[in-house]
Structure formats: structure tokens, C-alpha cells
Backbone as CSV, one residue per row, in Angstrom:
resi,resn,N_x,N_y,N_z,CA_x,CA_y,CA_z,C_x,C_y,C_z
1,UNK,-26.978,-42.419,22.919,-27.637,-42.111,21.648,-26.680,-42.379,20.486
2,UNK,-26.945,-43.233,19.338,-26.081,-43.747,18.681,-25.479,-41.794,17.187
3,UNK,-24.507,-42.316,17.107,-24.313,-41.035,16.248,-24.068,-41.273,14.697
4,UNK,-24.306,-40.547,13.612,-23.466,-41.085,12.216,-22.733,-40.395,12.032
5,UNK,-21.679,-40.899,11.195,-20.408,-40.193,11.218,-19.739,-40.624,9.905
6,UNK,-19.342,-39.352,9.166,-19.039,-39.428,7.352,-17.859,-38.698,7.363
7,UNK,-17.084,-39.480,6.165,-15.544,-38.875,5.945,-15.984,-38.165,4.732
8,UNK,-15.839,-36.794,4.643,-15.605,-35.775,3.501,-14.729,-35.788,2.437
9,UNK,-13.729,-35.672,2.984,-12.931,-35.372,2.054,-11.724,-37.108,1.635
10,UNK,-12.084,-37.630,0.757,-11.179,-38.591,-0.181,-11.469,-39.126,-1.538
11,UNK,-9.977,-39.601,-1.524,-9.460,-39.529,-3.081,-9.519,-41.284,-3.727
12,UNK,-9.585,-41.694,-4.298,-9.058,-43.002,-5.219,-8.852,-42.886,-6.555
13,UNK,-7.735,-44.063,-7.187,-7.209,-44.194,-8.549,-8.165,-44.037,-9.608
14,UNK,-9.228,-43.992,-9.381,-10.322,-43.807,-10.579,-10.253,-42.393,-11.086
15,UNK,-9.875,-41.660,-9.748,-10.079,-40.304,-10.337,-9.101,-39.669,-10.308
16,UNK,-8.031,-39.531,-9.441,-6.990,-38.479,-8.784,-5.267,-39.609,-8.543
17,UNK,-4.876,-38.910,-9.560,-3.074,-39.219,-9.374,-2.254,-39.339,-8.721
18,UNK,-3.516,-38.765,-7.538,-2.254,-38.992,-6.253,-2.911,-40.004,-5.287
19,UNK,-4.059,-41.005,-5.609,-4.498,-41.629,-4.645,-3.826,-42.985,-5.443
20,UNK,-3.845,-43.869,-4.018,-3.067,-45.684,-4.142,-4.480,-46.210,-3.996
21,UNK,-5.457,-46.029,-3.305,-6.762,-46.930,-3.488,-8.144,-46.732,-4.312
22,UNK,-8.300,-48.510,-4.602,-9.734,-47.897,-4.925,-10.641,-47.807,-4.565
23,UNK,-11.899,-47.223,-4.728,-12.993,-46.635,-4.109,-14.086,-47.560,-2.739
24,UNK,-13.689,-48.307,-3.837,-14.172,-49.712,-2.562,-13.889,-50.315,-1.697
25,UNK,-12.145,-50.143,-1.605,-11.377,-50.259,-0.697,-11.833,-49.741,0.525
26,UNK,-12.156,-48.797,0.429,-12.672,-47.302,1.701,-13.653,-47.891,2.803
27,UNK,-14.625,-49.037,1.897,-15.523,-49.482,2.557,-15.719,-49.749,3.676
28,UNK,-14.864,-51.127,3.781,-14.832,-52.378,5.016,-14.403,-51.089,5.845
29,UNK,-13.157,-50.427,5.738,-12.281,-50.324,6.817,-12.995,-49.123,7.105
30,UNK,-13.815,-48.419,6.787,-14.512,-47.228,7.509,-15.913,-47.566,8.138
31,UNK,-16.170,-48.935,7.295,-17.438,-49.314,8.414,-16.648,-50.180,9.859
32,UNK,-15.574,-50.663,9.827,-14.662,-50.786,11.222,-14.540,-50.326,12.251
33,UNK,-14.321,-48.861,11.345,-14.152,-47.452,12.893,-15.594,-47.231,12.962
34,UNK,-16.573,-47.174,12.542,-17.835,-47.182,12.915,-18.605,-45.862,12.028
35,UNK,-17.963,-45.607,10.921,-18.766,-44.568,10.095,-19.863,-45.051,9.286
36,UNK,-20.497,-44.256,9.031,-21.875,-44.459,8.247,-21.781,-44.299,6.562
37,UNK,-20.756,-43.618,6.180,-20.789,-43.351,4.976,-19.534,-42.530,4.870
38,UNK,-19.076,-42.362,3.009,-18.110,-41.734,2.855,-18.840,-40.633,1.719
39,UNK,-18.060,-39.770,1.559,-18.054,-38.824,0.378,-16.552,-38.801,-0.342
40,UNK,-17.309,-39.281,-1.846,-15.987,-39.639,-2.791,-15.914,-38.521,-3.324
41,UNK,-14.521,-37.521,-3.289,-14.369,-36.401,-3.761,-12.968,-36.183,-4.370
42,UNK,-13.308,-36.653,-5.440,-11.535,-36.786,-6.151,-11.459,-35.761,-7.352
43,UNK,-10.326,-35.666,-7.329,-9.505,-34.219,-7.781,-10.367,-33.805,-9.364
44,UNK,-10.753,-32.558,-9.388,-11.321,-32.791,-10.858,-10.576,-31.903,-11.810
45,UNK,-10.476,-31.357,-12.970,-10.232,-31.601,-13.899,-8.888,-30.338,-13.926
46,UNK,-9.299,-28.946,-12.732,-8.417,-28.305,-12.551,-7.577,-28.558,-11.578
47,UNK,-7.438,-29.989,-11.092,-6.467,-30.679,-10.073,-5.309,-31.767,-10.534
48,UNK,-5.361,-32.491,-9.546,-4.330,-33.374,-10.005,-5.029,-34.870,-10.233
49,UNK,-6.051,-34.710,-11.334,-6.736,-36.057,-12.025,-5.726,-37.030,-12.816
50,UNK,-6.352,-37.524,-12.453,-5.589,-39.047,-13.468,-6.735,-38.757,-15.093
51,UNK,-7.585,-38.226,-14.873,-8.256,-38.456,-16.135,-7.925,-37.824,-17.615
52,UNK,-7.290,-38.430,-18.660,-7.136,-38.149,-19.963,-7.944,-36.564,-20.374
53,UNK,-6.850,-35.375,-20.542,-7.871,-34.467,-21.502,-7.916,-34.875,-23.261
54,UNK,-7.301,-36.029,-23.713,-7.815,-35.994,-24.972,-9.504,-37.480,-25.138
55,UNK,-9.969,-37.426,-23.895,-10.961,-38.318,-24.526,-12.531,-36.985,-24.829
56,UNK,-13.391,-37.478,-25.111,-14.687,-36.565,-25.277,-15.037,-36.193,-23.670
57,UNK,-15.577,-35.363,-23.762,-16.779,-34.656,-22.556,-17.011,-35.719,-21.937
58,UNK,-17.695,-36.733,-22.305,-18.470,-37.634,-21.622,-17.686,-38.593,-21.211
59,UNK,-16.680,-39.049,-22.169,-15.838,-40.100,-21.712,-15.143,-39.800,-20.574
60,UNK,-14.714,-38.401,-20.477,-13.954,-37.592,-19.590,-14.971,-37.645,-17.780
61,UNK,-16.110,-37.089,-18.404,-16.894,-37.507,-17.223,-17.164,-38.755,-16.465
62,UNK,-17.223,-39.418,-17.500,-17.556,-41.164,-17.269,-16.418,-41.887,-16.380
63,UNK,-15.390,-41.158,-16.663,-13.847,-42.104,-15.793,-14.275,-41.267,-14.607
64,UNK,-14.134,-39.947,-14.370,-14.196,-39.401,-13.461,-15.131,-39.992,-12.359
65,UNK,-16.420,-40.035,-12.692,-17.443,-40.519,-11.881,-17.593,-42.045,-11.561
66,UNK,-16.432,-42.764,-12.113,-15.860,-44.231,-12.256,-15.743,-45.018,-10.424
67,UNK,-15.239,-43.812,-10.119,-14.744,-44.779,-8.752,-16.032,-44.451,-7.414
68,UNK,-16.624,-43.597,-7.263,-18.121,-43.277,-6.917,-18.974,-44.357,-7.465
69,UNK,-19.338,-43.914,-8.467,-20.269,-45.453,-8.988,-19.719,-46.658,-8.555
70,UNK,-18.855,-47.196,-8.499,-18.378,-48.425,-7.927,-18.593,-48.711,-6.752
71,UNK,-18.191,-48.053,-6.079,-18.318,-47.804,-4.240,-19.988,-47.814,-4.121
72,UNK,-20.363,-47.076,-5.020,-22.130,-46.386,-4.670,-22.712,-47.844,-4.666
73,UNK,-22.670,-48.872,-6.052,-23.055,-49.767,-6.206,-22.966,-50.567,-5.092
74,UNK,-21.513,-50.593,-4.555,-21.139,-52.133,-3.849,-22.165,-52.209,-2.426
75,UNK,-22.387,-50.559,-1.995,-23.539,-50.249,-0.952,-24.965,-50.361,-1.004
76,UNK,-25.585,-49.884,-2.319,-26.607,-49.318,-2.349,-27.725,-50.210,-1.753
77,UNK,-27.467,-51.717,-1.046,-28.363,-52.697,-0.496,-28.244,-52.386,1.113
78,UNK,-27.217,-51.749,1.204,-26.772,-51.735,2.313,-27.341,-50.621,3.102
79,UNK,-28.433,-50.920,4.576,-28.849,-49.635,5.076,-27.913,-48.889,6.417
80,UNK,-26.869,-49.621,6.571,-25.696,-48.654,7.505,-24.616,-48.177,6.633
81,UNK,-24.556,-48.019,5.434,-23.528,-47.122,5.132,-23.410,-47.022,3.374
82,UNK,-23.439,-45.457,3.974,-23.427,-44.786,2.380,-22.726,-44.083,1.735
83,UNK,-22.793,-43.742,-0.039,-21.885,-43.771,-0.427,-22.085,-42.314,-1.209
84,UNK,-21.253,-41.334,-0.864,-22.215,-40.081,-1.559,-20.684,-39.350,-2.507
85,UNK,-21.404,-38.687,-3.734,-20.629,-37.674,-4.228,-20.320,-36.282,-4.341
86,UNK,-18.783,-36.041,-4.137,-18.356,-34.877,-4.457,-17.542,-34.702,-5.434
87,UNK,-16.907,-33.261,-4.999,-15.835,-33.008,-6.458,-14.733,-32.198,-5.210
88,UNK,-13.632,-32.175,-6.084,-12.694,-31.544,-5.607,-11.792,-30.266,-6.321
89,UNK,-12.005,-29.479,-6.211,-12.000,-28.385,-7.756,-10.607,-27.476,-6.852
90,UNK,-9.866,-27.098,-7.966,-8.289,-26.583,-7.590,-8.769,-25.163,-8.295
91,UNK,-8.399,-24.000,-7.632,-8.492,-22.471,-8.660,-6.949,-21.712,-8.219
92,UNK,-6.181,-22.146,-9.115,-4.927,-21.310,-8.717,-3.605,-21.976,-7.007
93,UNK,-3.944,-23.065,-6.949,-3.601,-23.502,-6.022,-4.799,-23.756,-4.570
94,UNK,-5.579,-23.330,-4.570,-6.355,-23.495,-3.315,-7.788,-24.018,-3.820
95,UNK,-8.233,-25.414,-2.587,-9.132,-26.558,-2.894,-10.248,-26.177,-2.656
96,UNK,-11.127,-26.697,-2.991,-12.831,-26.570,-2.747,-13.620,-27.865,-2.796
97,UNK,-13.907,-28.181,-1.996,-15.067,-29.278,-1.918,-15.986,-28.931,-2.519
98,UNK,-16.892,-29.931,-3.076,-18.052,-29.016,-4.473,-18.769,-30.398,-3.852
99,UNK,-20.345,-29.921,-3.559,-21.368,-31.179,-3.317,-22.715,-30.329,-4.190
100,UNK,-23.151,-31.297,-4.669,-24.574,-31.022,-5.450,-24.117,-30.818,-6.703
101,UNK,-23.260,-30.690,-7.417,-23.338,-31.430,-8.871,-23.011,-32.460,-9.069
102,UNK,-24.016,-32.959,-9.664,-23.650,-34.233,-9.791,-23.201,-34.663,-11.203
103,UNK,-23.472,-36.168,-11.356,-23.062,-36.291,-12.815,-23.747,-35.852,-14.157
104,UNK,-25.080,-35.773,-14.089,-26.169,-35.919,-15.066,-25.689,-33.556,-15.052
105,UNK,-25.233,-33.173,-14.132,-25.099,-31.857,-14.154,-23.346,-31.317,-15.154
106,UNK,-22.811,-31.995,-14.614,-21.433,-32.165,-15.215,-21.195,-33.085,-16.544
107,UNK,-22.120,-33.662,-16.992,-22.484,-33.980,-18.251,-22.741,-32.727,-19.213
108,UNK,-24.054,-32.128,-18.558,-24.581,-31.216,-19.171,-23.593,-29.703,-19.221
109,UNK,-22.816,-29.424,-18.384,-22.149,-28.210,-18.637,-20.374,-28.074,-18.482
110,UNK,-19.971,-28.922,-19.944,-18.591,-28.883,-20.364,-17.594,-27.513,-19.530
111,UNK,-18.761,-26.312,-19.493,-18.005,-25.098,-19.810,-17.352,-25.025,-17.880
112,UNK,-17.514,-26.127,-16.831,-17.546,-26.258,-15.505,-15.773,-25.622,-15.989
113,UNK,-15.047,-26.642,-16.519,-13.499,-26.949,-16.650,-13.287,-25.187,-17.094
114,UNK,-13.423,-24.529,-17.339,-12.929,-22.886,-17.450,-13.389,-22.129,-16.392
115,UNK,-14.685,-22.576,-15.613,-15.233,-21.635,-14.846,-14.098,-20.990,-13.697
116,UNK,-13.855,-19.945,-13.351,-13.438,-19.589,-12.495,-14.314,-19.371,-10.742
117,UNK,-13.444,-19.500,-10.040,-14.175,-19.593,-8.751,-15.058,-19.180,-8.156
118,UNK,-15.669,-17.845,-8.191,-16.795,-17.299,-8.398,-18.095,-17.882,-9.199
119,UNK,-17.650,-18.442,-10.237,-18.561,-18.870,-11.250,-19.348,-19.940,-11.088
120,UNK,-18.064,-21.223,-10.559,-18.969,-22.366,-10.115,-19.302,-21.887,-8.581
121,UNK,-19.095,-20.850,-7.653,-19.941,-20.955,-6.586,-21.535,-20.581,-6.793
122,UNK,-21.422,-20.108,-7.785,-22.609,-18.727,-8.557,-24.024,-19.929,-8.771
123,UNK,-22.966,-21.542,-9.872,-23.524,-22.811,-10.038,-24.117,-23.608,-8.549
124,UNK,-23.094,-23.793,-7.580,-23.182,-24.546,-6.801,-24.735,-24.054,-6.001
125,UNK,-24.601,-22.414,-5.891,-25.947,-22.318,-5.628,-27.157,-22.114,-6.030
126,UNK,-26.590,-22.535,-6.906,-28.382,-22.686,-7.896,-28.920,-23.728,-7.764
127,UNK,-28.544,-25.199,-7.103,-28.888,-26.462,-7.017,-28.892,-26.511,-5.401
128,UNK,-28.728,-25.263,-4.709,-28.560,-25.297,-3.408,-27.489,-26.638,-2.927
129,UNK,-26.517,-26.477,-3.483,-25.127,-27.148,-2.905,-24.080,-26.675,-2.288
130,UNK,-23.239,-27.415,-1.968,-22.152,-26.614,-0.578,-20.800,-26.310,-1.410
131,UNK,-19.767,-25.693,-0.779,-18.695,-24.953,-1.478,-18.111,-25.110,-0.080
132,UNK,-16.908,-25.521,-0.110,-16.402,-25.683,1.416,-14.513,-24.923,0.463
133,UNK,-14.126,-24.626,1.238,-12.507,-24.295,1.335,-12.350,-25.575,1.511
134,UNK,-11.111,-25.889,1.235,-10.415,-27.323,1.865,-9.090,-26.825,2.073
135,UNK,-8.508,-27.278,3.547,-7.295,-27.008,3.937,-6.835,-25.644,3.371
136,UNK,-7.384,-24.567,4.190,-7.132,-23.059,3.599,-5.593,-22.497,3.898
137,UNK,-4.925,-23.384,4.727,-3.633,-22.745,5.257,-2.929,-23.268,4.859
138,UNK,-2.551,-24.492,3.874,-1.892,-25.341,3.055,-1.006,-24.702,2.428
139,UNK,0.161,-24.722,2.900,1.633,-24.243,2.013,2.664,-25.793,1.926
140,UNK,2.288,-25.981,0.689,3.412,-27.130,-0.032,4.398,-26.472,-1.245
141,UNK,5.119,-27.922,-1.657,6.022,-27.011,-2.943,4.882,-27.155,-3.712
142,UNK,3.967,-27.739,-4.268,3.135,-27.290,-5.023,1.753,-26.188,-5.019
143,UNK,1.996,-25.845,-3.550,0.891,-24.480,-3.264,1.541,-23.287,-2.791
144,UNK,1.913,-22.195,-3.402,2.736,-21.491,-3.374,2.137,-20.003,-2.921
145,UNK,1.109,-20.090,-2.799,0.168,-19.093,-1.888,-1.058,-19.606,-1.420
146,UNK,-1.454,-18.749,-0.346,-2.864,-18.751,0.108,-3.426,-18.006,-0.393
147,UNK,-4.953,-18.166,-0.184,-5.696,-17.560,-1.282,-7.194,-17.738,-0.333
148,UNK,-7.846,-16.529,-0.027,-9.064,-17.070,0.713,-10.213,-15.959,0.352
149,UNK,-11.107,-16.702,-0.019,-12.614,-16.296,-0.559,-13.780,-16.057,0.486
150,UNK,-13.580,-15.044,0.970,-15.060,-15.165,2.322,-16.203,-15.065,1.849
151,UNK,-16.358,-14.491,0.569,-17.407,-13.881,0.168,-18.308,-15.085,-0.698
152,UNK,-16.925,-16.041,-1.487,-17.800,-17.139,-2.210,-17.625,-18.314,-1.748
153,UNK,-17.896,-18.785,-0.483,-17.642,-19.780,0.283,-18.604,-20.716,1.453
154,UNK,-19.142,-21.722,1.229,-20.456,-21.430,2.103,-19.635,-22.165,3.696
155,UNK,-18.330,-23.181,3.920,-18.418,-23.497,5.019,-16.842,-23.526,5.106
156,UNK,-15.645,-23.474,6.034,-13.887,-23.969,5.814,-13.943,-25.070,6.699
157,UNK,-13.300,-25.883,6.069,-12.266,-27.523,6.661,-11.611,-26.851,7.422
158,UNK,-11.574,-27.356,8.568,-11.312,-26.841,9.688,-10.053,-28.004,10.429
159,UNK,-10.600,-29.059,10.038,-9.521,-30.251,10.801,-9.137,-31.037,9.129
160,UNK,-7.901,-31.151,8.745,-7.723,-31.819,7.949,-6.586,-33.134,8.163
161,UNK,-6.987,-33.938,7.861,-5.515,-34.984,8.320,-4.263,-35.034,7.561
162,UNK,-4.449,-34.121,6.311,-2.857,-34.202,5.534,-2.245,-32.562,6.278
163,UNK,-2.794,-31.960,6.602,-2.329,-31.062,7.302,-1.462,-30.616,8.603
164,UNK,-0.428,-29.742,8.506,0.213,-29.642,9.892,-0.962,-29.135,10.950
165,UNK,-0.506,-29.708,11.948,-1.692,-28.785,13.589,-2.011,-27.331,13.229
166,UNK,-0.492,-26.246,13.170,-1.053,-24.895,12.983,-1.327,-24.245,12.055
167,UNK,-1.746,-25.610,10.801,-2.467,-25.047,9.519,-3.697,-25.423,9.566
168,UNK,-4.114,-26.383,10.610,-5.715,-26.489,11.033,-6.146,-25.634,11.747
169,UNK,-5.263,-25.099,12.523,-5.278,-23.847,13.706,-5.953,-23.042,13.103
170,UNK,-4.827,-22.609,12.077,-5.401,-21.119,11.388,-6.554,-21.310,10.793
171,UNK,-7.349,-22.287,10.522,-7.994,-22.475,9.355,-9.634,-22.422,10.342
172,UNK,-9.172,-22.793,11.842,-10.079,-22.892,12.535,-10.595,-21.474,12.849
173,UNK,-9.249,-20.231,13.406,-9.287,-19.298,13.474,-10.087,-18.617,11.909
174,UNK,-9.810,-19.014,10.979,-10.104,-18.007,9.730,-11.831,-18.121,10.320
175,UNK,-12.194,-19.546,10.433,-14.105,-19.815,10.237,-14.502,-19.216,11.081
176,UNK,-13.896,-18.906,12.804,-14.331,-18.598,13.338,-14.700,-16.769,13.233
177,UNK,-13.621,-16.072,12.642,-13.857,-14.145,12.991,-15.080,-14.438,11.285
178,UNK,-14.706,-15.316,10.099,-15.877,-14.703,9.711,-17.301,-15.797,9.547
179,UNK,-17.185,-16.341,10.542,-18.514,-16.703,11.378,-18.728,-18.182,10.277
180,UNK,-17.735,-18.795,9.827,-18.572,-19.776,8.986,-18.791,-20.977,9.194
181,UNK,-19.486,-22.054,8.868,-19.962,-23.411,9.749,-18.106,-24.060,9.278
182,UNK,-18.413,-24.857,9.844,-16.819,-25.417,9.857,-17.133,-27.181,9.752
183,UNK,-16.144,-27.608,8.663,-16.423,-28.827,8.426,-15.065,-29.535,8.617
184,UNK,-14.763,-30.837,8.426,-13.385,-31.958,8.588,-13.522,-33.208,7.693
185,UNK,-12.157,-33.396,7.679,-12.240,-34.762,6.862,-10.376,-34.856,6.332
186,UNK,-10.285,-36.309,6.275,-8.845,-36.985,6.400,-8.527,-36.202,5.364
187,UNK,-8.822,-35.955,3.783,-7.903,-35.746,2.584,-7.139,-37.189,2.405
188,UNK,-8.138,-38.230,2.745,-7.428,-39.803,2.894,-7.144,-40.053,0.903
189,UNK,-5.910,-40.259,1.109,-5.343,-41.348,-0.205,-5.584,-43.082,-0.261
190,UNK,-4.860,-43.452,0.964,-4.850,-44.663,1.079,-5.865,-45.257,1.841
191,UNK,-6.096,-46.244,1.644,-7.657,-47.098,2.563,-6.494,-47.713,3.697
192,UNK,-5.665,-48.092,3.357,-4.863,-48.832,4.640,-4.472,-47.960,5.854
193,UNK,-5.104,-46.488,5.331,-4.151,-45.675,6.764,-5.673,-45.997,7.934
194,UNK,-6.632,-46.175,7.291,-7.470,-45.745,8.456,-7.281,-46.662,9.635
195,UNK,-7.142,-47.809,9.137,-6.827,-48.702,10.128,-5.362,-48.263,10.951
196,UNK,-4.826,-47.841,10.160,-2.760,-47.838,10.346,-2.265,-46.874,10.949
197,UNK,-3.227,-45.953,11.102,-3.233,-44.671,11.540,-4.929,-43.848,11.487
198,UNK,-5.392,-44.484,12.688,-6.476,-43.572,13.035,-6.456,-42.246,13.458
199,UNK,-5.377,-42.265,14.011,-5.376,-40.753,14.883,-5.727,-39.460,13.469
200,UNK,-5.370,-39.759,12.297,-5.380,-38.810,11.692,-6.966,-38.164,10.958
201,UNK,-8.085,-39.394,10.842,-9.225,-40.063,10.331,-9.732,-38.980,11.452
202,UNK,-10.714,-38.017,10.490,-11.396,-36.589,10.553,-12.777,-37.038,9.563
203,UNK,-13.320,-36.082,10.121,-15.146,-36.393,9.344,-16.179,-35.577,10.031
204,UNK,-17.414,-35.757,9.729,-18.422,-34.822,10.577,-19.157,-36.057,11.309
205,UNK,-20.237,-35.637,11.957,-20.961,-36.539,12.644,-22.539,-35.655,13.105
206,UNK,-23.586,-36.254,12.858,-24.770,-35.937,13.243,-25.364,-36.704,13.828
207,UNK,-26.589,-36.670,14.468,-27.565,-37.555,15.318,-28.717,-38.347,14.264
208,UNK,-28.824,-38.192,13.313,-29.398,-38.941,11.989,-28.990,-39.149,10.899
209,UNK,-28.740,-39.961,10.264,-28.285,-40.096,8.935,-28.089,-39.119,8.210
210,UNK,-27.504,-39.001,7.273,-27.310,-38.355,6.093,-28.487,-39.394,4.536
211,UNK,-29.475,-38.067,4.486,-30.620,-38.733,3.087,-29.451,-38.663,2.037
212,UNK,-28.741,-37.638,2.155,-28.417,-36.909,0.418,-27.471,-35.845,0.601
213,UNK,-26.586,-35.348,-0.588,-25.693,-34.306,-0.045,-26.505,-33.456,-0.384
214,UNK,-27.701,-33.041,-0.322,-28.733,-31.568,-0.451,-29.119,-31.866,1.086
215,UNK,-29.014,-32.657,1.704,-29.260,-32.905,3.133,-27.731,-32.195,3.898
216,UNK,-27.175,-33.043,3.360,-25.745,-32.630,3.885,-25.205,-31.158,3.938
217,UNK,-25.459,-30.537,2.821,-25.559,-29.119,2.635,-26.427,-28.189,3.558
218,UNK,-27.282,-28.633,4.003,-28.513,-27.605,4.105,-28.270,-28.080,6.070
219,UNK,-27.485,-28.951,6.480,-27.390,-29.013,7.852,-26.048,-28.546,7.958
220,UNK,-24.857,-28.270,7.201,-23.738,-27.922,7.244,-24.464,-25.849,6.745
221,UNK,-24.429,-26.004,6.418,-24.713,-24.335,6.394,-26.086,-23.788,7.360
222,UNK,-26.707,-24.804,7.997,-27.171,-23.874,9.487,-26.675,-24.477,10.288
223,UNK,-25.077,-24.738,10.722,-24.545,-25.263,11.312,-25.001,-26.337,12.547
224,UNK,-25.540,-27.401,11.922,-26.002,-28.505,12.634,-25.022,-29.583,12.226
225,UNK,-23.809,-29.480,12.690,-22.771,-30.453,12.525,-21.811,-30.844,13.339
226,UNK,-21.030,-31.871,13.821,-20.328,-32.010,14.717,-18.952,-32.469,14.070
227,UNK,-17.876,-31.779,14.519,-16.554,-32.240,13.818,-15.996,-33.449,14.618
228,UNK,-15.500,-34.392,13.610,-14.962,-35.489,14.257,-13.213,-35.263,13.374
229,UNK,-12.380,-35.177,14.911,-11.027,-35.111,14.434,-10.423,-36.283,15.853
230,UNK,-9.966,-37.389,15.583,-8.644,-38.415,16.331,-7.838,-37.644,16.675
């Protein structure tokens, strides 16, 4: 039975300072290993963006959503593989995957960039969208505590590829005592690792496509998902 299979979590130069590729790059080499689609989720505005705070709201939005639209375009003829958006939102050191706002939403509400973490989960479910932890056990020199939300959280990254083994461990352990669906994905920078290094290339996988990330959401929170970790 054939399966689809989507990378969550990555970054490119359109949006995030710490990625070397661009969005389109991702393409070829993930339809190679045999995935169906990616989710572009680059750092937003309380992360480590490449994007200017002195341009306007919109301009600000417009770069951001720069390297998605590109990728989205180069697919959208294409019926094996798709191209979907996220966000990647930082509160005090610890990540969140954000699906279901989109752009025409982040246009409309400037006030996202102050919200505190509670606030946009409060958002995320009003459009019935997902809120994932990302890499909850992550201690770098730039993350200087953990920090974990059970209460405003709908699923935890469970396998991450920038991560050590017993910070996926724990992270597996956290989803499991408080019962939450559990998701994966590389935290890929570069398009050249997938090929260069598969072992690390993490994602989910289902038995039908992915329509939409309101699809994606709504099978990740009644846990109808399969983790794909190399």
C-alpha cells in the first residue's frame, strides 16, 4: 500500500538567518527520497528571521511568506507533491510550529509579533490549527532553559534531526505521560543534507495525501499519524 510522507519542520534564506537554501531547492531532493510534500516553516518574527523590522507590516509579511510562495508556485501543477505553510514562532527560547495562519491572516493581525504564547494558541484555535512544541528538550548556548506548556499545546516533536538522541528521548517521554499526538521533522537548513545525510531526514507519513494543513491538523490531533525518523 503506497504511503505519503511530509517533512514538517524547515527553514530557507527567504525567511530565517540561519538557513543556506532556498525554498525550491527542497524540492527535487525530497521528491528523491520519495516524499509527497514539504511544510515551509521558517523562523518568524520572534526568532531568528532574516526579515527587516524597519520595513511596513506588509512588506514585512510579504518577504516572510517569500520563500513558500516560490516553492508553492514551482508545484502547484504538480499532483505528487506539495507545498504547504507554516510558521515557526520562538516565546522566550522554546519553538512552536504554528499551521493554519496563513498569510491573508498575518496580514490582517500586526498585533501576532507581541502576542505571548497563550495568546496565539488562543488564535491558532479559532481557525482550528495546530500548535506543536518543537524540539522541547533543546539546550544550546542560545536556549538557556526549558520551558514546557501542556496546557497550550495541541501535539510535541518527538523525533527531531538537529537534536541529540536523549533530547528526542525526553521529548518522546514528555508526549507520552501527558498523552499528546506526537509529530517529527528534520529542522532541515540545508537542501544538500537530505541527500548527504539521510539518516537524519524525519517527517510524518499517512495512507492518503495531505488536502491542506486544516487536514493536517485535524489528523495530527486525533492521532492518525505515523512518525517517520532514518
Amino acid at each position: 500500500m503506497k504511503s505519503f510522507k511530509y517533512e514538517t519542520h524547515l527553514h530557507t534564506i527567504e525567511g530565517s538567518a540561519c538557513a543556506v537554501s532556498k525554498a525550491v531547492d527542497y524540492i527535487e531532493v525530497y521528491k528523491r527520497i520519495g516524499y509527497s510534500g514539504i511544510f515551509v516553516t521558517n523562523h518568524f518574527f520572534g526568532g531568528n528571521t532574516c526579515v527587516p523590522q524597519n520595513l511596513t507590516w506588509k512588506e514585512r509579511i510579504e518577504m516572510y511568506c517569500r520563500g513558500y510562495e516560490l516553492a508553492f508556485e514551482a508545484c502547484k501543477n504538480d499532483c505528487d507533491f506539495k507545498v504547504f505553510f507554516g510558521i515557526e514562532q520562538t516565546f522566550d527560547g522554546d519553538d512552536y510550529l504554528i499551521f493554519g495562519l496563513d498569510k491573508n491572516w498575518l496580514l490582517s493581525h500586526p498585533e501576532i509579533e507581541f502576542m505571548n504564547h497563550q495568546e496565539v494558541f488562543a488564535a491558532v484555535n479559532e481557525v482550528n490549527g495546530l500548535m506543536i512544541q518543537a524540539h522541547p528538550f533543546r539546550l544550546r548556548n542560545y536556549i538557556q532553559a526549558v520551558h514546557l506548556h501542556p496546557r497550550e499545546v495541541h501535539a510535541v516533536e518527538i523525533y527531531n534531526g538537529g537534536n541529540k538522541a536523549e533530547e528526542n528521548e525526553l521529548a518522546a517521554l514528555y508526549a507520552k505521560n501527558f498523552h499528546f499526538p506526537c509529530t517529527s521533522g528534520t529542522d532541515i537548513h540545508n537542501a544538500n543534507l537530505v541527500l548527504e545525510n539521510p539518516g537524519i531526514i524525519g517527517g510524518v507519513e499517512f495512507d492518503s495525501p495531505l488536502e491542506d494543513v486544516f487536514d493536517f491538523a485535524a489528523r495530527v490531533k486525533s492521532n492518525h499519524v505515523r512518525i517517520v525518523k532514518n
